[in-house]
N, C-alpha and C positions, 0 to 999 in steps of 0.2 A: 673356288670359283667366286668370282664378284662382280655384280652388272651392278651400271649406272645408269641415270635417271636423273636428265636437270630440271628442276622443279623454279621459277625463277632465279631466285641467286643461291640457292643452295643445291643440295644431290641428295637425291635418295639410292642407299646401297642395300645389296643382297649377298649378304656373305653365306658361303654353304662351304664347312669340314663337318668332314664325316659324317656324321648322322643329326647334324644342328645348323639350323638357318637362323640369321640375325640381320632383322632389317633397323637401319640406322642412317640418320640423315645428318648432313653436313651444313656449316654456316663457316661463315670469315674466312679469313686466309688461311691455309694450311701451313705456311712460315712462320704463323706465330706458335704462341703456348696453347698446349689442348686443355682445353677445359671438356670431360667428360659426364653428360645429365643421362641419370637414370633414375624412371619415375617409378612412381609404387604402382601397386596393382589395382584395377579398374580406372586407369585415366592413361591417358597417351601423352607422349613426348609436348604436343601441343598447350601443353600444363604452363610452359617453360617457356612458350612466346614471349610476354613481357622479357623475361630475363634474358633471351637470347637475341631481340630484338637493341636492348641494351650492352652487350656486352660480347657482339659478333666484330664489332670494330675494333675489342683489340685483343679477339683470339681466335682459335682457330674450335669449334666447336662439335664436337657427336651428340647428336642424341638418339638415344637407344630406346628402339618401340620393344618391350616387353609384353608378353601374350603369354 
């Protein structure tokens, strides 16, 4: 199962198998190449502003909230 969530220009997603939920937010086009950020523990995806801020125009980007 997976809901969306348009947050400006990007989407916040809620994936749930089996017994795991994983929320992850999207940037740029999904036609491009994925570029996938995953942050360390005690900070959020928002770590990664700067660099997705830069680098949303020419990919297609995830970033994964880890909890």
């Amino acid at each position: 199962m997976r809901s969306r969530d348009r947050v400006g220009e990007h989407y916040n997603y809620i994936t749930k198998h089996s017994h795991c939920t994983m929320l992850y937010t999207t940037f740029g086009n999904p036609t491009h190449k994925t570029l996938m950020l995953i942050h360390g523990l005690g900070v959020s995806y928002q770590v990664f502003a700067p660099l997705i801020e830069y680098l949303q125009d020419r990919y297609h980007i995830i970033a994964v909230q880890v909890d």
